[in-house]
C-alpha atoms as one frame of an Amber mdcrd trajectory, in Angstrom:
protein
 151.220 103.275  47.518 150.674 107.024  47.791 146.977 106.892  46.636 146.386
 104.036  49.737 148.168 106.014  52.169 146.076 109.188  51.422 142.961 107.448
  51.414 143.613 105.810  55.285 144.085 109.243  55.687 141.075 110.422  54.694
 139.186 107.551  56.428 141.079 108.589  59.399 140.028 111.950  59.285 136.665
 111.271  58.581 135.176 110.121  61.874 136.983 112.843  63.785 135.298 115.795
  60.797 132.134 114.203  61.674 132.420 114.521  65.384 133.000 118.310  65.488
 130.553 118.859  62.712 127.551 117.584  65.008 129.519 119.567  68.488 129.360
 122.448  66.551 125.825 121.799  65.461 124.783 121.469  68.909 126.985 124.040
  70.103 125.288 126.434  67.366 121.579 125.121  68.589 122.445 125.867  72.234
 123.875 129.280  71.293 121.453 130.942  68.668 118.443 128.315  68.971 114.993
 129.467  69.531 115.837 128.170  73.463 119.481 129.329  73.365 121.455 131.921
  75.354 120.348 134.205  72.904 116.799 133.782  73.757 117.833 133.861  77.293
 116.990 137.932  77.242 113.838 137.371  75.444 112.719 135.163  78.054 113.582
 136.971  80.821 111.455 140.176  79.237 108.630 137.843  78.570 108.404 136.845
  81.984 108.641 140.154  83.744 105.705 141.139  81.316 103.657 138.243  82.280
 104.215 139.039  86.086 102.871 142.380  85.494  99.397 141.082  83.945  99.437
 138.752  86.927  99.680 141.013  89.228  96.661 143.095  87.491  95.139 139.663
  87.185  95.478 139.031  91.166  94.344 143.098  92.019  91.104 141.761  89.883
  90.181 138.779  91.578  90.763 140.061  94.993  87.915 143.030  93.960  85.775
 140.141  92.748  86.060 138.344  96.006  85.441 140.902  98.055  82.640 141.489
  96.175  81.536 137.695  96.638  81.992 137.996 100.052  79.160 140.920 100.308
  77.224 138.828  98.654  77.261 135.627 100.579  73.964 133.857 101.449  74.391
 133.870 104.974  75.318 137.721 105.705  73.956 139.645 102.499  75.404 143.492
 102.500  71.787 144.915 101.664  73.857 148.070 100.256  75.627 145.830  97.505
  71.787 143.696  97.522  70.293 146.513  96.716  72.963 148.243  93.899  73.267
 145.216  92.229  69.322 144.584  92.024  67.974 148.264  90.388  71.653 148.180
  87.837  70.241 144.581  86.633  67.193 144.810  86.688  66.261 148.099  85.789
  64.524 149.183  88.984  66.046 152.982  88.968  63.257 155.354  88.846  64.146
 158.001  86.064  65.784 160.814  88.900  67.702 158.211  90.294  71.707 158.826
  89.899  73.360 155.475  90.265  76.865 155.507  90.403  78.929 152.040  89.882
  81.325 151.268  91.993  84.587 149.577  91.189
């Protein structure tokens, strides 16, 4: 009768063992997974790094469209025409100084 009894005990236990062994896996995941609140700090550094390059990235590609914009078809800068032409295609005569702008 003893060796029943602490078997339904077991059985009873089981189910209940079970259940916190996967809330504590998740529980573990959510704290020290590769997206947990560990991470959270690594994230957060990650992202204030990438706003930086943006922000380099933007400061770029507003130079290159300014520079598009002296070059447009219908209103050509001849200055910029005229840079861009002797750097390229080598039409500096030899006591030329050209200096590139950024």
């Amino acid at each position: 009768m003893r060796r029943g009894r602490s078997i339904s005990i077991i059985r009873a236990a089981a189910a209940p063992a079970l259940a916190l062994l996967v809330i504590g896996n998740f529980a573990g995941y959510a704290i020290a997974g590769p997206n947990g609140l560990l991470a959270l700090g690594d994230y957060k550094q990650q992202l204030a790094q990438r706003q930086a390059v943006l922000k380099q990235v933007e400061a770029q590609r507003a130079v290159l469209a300014h520079r598009v914009a002296l070059l447009d078809a219908k209103h050509v800068d001849p200055d910029m025409a005229d840079e861009l032409v002797r750097r390229d295609m080598g039409l500096a005569r030899p006591d030329e100084v050209i200096i590139p702008t950024p």
